[in-house]
C-alpha positions in Angstrom: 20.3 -63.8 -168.1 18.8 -60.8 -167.9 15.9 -60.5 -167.8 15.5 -64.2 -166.9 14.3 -67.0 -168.9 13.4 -70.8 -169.0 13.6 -70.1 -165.3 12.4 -73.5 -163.9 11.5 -74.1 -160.2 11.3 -77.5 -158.5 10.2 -77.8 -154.5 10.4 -81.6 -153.0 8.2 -82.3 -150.5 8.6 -85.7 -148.5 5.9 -87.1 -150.7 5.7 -85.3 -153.9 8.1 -83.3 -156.1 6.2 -80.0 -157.9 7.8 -78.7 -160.3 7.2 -75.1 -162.1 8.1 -73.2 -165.3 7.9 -69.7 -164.9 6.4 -67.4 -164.7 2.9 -68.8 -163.3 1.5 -71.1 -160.6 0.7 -74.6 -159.8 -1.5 -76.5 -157.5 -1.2 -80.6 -156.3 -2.7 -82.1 -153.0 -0.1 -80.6 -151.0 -0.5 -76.8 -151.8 -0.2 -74.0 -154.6 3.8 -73.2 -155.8 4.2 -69.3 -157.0 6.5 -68.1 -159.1 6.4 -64.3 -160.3 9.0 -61.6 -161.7 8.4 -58.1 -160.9 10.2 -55.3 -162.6 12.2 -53.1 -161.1 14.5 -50.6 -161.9 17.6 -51.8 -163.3 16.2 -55.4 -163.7 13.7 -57.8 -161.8 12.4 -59.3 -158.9 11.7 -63.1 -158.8 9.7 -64.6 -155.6 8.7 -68.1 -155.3 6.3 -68.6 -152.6 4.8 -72.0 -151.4 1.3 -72.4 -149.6 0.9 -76.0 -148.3 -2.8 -77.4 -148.3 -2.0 -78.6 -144.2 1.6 -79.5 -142.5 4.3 -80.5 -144.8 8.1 -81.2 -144.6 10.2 -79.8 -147.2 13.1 -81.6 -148.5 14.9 -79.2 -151.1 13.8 -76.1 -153.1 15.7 -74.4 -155.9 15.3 -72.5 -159.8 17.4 -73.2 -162.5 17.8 -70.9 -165.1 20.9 -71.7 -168.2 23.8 -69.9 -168.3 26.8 -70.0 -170.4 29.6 -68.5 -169.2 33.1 -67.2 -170.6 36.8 -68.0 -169.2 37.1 -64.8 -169.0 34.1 -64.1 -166.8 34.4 -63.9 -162.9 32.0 -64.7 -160.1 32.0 -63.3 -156.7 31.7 -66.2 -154.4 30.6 -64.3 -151.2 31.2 -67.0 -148.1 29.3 -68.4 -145.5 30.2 -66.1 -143.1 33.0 -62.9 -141.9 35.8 -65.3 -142.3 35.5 -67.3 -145.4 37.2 -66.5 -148.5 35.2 -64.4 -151.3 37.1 -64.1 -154.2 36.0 -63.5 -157.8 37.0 -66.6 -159.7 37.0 -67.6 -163.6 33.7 -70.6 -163.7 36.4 -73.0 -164.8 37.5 -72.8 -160.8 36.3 -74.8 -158.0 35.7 -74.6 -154.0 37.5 -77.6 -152.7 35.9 -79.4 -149.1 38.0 -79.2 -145.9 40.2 -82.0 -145.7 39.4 -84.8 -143.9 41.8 -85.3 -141.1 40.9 -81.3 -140.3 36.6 -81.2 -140.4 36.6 -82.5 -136.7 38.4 -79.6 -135.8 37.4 -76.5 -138.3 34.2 -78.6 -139.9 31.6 -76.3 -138.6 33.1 -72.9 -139.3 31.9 -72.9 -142.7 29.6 -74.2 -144.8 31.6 -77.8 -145.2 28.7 -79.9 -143.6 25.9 -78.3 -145.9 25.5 -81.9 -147.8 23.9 -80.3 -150.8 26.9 -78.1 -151.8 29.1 -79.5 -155.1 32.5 -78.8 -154.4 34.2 -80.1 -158.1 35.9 -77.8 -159.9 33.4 -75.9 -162.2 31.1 -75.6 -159.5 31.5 -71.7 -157.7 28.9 -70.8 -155.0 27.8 -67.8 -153.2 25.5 -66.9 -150.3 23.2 -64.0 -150.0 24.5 -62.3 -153.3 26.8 -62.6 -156.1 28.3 -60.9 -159.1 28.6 -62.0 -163.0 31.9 -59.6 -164.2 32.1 -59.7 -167.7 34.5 -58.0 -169.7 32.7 -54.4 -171.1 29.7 -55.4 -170.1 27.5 -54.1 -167.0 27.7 -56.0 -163.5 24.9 -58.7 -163.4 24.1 -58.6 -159.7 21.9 -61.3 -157.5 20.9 -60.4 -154.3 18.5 -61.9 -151.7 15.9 -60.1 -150.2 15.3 -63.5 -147.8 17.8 -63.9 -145.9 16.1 -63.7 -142.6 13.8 -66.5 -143.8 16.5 -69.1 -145.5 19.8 -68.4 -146.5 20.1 -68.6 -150.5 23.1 -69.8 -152.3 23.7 -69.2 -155.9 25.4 -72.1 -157.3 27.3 -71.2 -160.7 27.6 -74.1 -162.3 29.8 -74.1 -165.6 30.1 -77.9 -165.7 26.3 -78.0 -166.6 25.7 -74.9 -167.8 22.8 -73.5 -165.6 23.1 -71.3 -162.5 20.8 -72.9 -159.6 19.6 -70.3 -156.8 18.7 -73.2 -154.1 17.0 -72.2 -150.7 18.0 -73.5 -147.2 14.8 -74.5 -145.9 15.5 -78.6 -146.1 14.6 -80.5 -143.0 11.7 -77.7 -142.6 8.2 -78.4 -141.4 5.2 -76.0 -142.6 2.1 -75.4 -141.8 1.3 -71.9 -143.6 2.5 -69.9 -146.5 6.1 -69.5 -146.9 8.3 -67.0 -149.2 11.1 -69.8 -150.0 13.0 -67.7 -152.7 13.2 -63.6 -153.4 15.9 -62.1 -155.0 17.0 -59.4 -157.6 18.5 -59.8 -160.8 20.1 -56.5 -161.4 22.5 -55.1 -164.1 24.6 -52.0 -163.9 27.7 -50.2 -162.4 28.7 -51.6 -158.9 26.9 -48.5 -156.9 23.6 -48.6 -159.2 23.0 -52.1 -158.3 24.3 -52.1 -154.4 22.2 -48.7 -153.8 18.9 -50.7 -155.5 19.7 -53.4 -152.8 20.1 -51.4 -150.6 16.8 -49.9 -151.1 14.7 -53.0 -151.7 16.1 -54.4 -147.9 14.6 -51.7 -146.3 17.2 -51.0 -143.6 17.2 -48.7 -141.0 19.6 -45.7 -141.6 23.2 -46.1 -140.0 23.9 -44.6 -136.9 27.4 -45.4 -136.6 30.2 -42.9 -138.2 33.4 -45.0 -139.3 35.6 -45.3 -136.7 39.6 -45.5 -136.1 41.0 -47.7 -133.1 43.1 -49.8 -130.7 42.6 -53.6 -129.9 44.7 -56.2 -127.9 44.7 -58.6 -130.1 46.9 -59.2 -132.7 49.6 -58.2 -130.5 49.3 -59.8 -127.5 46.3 -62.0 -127.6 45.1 -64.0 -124.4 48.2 -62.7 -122.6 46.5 -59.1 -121.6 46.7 -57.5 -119.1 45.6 -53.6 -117.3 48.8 -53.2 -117.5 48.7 -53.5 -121.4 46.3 -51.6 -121.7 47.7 -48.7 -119.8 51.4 -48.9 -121.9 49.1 -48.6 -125.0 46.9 -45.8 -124.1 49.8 -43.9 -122.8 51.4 -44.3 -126.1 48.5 -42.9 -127.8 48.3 -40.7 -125.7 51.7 -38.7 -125.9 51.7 -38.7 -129.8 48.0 -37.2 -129.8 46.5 -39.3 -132.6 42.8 -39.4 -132.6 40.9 -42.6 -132.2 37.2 -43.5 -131.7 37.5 -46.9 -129.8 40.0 -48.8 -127.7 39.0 -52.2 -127.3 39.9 -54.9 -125.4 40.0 -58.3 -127.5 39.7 -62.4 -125.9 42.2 -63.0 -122.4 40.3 -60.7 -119.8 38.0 -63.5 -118.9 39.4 -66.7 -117.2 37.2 -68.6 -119.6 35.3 -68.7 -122.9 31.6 -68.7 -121.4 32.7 -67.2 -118.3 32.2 -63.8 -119.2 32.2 -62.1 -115.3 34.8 -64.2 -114.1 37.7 -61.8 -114.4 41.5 -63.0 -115.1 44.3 -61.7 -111.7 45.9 -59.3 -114.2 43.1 -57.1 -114.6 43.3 -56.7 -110.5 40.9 -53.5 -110.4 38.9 -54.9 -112.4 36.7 -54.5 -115.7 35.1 -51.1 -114.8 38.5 -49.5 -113.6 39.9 -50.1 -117.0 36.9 -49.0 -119.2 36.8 -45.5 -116.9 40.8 -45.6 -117.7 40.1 -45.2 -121.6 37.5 -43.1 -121.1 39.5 -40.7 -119.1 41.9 -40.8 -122.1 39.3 -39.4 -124.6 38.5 -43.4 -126.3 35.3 -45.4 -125.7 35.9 -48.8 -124.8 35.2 -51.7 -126.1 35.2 -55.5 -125.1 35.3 -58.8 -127.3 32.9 -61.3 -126.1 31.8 -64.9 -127.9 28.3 -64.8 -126.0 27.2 -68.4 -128.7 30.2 -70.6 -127.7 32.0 -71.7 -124.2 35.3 -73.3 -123.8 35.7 -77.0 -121.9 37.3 -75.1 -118.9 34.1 -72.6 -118.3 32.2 -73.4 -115.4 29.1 -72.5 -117.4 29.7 -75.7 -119.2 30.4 -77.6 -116.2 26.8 -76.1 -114.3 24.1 -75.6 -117.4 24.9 -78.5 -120.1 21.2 -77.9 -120.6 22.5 -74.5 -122.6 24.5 -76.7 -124.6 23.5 -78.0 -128.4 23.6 -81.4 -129.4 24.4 -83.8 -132.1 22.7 -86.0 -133.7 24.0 -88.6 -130.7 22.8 -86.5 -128.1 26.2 -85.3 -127.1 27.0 -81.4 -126.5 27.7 -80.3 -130.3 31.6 -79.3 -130.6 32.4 -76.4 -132.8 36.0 -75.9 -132.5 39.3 -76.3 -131.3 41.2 -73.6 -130.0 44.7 -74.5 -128.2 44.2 -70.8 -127.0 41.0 -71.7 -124.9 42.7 -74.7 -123.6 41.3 -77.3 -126.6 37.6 -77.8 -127.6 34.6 -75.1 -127.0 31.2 -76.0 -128.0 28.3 -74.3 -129.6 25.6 -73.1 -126.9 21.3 -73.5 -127.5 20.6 -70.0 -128.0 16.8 -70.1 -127.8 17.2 -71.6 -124.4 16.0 -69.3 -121.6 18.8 -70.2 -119.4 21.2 -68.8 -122.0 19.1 -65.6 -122.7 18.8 -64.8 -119.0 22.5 -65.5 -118.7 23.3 -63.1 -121.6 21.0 -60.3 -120.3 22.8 -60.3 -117.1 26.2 -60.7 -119.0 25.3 -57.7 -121.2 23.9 -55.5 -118.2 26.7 -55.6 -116.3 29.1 -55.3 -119.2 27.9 -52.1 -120.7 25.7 -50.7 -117.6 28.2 -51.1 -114.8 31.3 -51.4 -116.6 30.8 -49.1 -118.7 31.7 -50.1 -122.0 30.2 -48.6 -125.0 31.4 -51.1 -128.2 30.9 -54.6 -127.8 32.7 -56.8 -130.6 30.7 -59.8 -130.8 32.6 -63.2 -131.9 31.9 -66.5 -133.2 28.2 -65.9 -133.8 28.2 -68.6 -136.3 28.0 -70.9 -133.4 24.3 -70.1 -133.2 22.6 -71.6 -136.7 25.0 -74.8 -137.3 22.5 -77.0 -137.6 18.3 -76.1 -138.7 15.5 -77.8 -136.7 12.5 -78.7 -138.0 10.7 -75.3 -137.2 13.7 -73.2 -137.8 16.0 -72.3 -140.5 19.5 -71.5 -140.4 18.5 -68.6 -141.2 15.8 -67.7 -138.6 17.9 -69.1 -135.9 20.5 -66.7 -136.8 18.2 -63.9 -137.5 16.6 -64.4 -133.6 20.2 -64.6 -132.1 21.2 -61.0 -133.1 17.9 -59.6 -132.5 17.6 -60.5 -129.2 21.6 -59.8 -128.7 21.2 -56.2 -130.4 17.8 -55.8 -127.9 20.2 -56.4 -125.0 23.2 -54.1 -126.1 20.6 -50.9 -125.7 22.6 -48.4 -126.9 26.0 -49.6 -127.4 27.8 -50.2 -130.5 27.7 -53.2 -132.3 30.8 -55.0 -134.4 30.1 -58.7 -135.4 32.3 -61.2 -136.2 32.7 -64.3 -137.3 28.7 -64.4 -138.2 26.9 -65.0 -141.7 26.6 -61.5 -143.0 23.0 -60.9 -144.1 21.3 -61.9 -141.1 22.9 -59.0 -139.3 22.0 -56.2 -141.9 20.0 -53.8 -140.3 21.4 -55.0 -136.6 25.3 -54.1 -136.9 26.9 -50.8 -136.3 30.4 -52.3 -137.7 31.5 -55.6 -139.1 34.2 -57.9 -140.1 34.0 -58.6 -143.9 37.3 -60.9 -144.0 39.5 -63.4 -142.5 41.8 -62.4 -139.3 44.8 -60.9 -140.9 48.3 -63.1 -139.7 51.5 -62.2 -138.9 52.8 -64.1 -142.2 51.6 -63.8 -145.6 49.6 -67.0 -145.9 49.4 -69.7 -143.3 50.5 -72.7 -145.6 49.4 -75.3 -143.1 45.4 -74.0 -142.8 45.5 -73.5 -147.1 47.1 -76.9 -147.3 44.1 -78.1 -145.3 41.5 -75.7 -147.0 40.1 -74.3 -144.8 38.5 -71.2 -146.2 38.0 -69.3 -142.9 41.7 -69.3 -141.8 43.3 -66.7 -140.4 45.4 -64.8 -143.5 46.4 -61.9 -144.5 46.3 -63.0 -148.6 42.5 -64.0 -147.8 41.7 -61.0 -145.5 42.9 -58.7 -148.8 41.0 -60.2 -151.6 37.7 -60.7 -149.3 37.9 -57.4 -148.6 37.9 -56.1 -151.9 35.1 -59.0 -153.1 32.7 -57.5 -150.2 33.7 -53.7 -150.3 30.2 -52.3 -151.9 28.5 -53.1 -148.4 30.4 -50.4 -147.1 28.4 -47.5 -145.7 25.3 -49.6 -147.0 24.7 -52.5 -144.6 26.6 -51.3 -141.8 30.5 -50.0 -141.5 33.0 -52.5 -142.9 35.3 -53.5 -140.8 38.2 -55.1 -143.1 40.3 -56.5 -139.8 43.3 -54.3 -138.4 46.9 -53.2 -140.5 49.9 -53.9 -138.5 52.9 -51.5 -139.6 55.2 -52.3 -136.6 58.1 -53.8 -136.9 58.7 -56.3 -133.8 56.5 -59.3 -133.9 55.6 -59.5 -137.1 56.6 -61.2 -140.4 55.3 -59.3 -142.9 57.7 -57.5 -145.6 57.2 -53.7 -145.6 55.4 -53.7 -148.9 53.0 -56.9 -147.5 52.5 -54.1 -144.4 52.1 -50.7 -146.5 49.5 -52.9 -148.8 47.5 -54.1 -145.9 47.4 -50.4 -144.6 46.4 -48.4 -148.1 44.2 -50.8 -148.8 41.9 -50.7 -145.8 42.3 -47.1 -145.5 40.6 -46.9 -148.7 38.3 -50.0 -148.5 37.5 -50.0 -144.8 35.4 -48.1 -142.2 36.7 -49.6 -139.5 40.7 -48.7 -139.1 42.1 -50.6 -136.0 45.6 -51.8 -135.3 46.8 -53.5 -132.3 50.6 -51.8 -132.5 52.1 -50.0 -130.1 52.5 -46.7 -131.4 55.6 -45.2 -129.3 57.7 -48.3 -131.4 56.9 -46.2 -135.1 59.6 -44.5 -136.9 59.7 -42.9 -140.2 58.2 -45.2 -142.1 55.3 -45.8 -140.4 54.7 -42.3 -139.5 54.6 -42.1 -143.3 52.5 -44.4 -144.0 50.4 -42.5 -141.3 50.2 -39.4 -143.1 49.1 -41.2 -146.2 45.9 -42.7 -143.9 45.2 -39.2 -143.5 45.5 -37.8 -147.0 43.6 -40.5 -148.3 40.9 -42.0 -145.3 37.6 -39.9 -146.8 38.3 -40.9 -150.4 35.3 -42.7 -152.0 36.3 -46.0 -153.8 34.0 -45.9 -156.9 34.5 -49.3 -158.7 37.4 -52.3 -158.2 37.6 -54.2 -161.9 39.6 -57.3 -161.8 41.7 -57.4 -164.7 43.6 -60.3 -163.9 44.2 -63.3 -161.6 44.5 -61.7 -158.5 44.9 -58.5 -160.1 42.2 -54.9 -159.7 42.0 -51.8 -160.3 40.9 -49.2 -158.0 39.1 -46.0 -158.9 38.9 -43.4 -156.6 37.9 -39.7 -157.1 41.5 -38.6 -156.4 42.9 -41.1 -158.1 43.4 -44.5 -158.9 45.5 -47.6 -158.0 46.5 -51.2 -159.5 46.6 -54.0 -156.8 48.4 -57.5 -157.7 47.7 -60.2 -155.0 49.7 -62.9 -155.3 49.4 -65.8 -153.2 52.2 -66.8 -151.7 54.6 -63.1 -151.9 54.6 -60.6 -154.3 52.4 -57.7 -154.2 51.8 -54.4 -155.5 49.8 -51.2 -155.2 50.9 -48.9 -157.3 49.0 -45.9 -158.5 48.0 -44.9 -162.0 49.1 -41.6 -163.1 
């Protein structure tokens, strides 16, 4: 695999296929196909680049190189966005499709209506990059340097024995030279290969510090209130712990879309409450969804001309949420209505208001769907420029967004599902749906996507709950979700309230402290569901098990 050979490329056009062995170049009536490897350190850099002789429409576009792979092997399937599952699997495995009955409800959160996707078992996938694990062997490492052109998924496919790096340009129309594929093929230990990434993105340095904090969510969700808020800060407060950011999570707002239309139980207001936290020695931070609106907002009901459609013409649903009163939809972010709306939304958040984090939600929302002059890609890409042009200085934590689009724009963001107050949710894995909320999923996507920490931006893993009221989790499931994103995570939140913590939590507390600046070095799976973590003060074995046990144990 490395370097690459019998790597060959095929580009359909709507009336001609070209087809490429590399390295070289080819020219037909509708343009010249490139295809060139570059060294690098550590491995190569492959580009294919199309220049159409006038407009065409390009249908598909992928290389295929062989591969044989090993039962023993594993693949990092990095998902389609924050939430979806990213384990390393054996190439035996498979990524199932939603279920039926739920893709009206969950079908666009992921990547289910991408038609060109196999989903049988033998076929593994992953966007933006992925890792070959072999045992004693370096990391084999693919990583897109493209992604705010077309999304690229690398398609491991064991049943056929070739890997297939496919671009997501079909449906596009072209006029002028277009990169369609670049990407590294890298071999070496887990920080060799990130930091040559790294490098080769060219990203601006990080400005954000990692950070420790306090949102509503996970503890009270919708039903917030200043009141809430107050109890919490107070708590804080009198036990002197030190925390960067208090943030207020979904409920202030009387409706998805709605973002200055304050809810009766903040009855000062926004601003008072943001001054409140600040006065306590936090900065505060708000939760706002600025690509979707519920079917209650009254920016639904006045501007349906902000709303996408489908392919019927009719306002393009993304979701249901029983917590936003049923369905919200997905909003037409290059419209100028919506960008004048969000410029005003963001002004007044952060400029009179006051608040200096903004955790921005559901940005998936914006790229469901290419059109014929944009990407997935590109459409994401222009979203969270123009929402990071708006935020001025404030800090940034995405959510629920395709990751590589945001490198370079992010201060913080989520890497994994939304933890829950269970285990698993049996009725979302029943259903397949890779982007449900979990603390099983939220653990093992965190460790497949920890190298991007300090890298891309801060990682923000989701929160650790160690209370004791409202919760389901056993005290091992609670101390594992802790030490692990104390270790993995640069982004330490919880939405407890702190004057409930006994012993045991105050423990665990004083373990966050003895061990939050540790540098993770490498994770090695050594098992299903089973990794090592080596650390330069020491190092720990993790079992995940799917439905219960669990164990994080250090190695003497």
């Amino acid at each position: 695999m490395l370097p690459p050979s019998d790597l060959t490329a095929t580009l359909q056009l709507t009336r001609q296929t070209i087809r490429l062995r590399e390295p070289g170049s080819v020219r037909t009536s509708a343009g010249l196909l490139e295809l060139t490897h570059t060294p690098v350190p550590g491995g190569v850099r492959i580009q294919l680049v199309f220049t159409p002789d006038g407009p065409q429409l390009i249908e598909a576009c992928w290389l295929e190189q062989p591969v044989s792979l090993a039962p023993t092997d594993r693949i990092l399937c990095n998902g389609f966005q924050s939430w979806t599952d990213s384990p390393l699997l054996s190439p035996a495995a498979g990524i199932p499709q939603l279920r039926r009955l739920a893709r009206p409800f969950m079908g666009y959160s992921g990547d289910y209506h991408i038609p060109w996707i196999r989903r049988q078992r033998g076929y593994l996938h992953s966007w933006s990059w992925t890792e070959l694990r072999r045992v004693g062997q370096p990391l084999l490492f693919l990583g897109s340097l493209n992604e705010n052109q077309a999304y690229t998924c690398f398609q491991w496919q064991q049943a056929t024995g070739c890997l297939r790096i496919q671009s997501d340009c079909g449906g596009l129309a072209i006029h002028q030279a277009m990169v369609l594929l670049d990407f590294l093929v890298l071999s070496g230990t887990t920080a060799v290969v990130y930091d040559r990434w790294q490098s080769m993105l060219g990203l601006p340095p990080l400005r954000a510090q990692p950070a420790r904090g306090w949102t509503s969510w996970y503890q009270h969700y919708t039903n917030i209130s200043a009141d809430i808020i107050t109890d919490n800060l107070q708590a804080y407060q009198s036990r002197g712990d030190v925390l960067d950011f208090f943030q207020i999570d979904d409920g202030f707002q009387t409706a998805v879309g709605d973002w200055l239309s304050v809810r009766p139980s903040f009855p000062a207001g926004m601003k008072a409450v943001a001054d409140e936290i600040r006065q306590a020695g936090f900065a505060p931070g708000l939760w706002l969804a600025p690509c979707v609106a519920d079917k209650r907002s009254r920016l639904l009901a006045e501007h349906p001309e902000w709303l996408q459609k489908n392919s019927r013409g009719k306002p393009l649903r993304v979701g249901l949420n029983p917590l936003w009163g049923g369905w919200f939809y997905a909003l037409d972010t290059q419209h100028p209505g919506w960008r004048d709306n969000m410029r005003a939304v963001f002004t007044t958040v952060i400029q009179e208001w006051g608040f200096e984090m903004l955790k921005l939600d559901f940005l998936y929302a914006a790229a469901i769907f290419p059109t014929a002059t944009q990407t997935r890609a590109q459409l994401m890409r222009e979203t969270l420029l123009f929402l990071r042009e708006i935020s001025g200085e404030a800090y940034l934590l995405g959510c629920g967004t395709p990751l590589a689009p945001g490198f370079g724009i992010f201060d913080y963001c989520r890497i994994g599902a939304d933890i829950h107050l269970q285990w698993e949710h049996q009725l979302l894995r029943w259903l397949r749906h890779r982007e449900r909320v979990s603390t099983h999923v939220a653990l093992r996507t965190t460790i497949g996507r920890w190298p991007l920490a300090g890298r891309v931006w801060r990682n923000d893993p989701d929160v650790y709950l160690l209370r004791d009221e409202n919760s389901q989790l056993t005290f091992s499931e609670r101390s594992l979700v802790h030490r692990l994103n104390t270790l993995l995570g640069e982004v330490l939140f919880t939405s407890d309230n702190v004057s409930t913590y006994g012993d045991w939590q105050n423990q665990e507390l004083a373990w966050q402290r003895e061990w939050l600046s540790t540098q993770v070095q490498e994770i090695t799976p050594t098992g299903e569901g089973i990794f090592i973590i080596v650390t330069a003060k020491g190092n720990f074995q993790v079992t995940l098990e799917t439905d219960h046990a669990l164990v994080f144990l250090p190695i003497p």
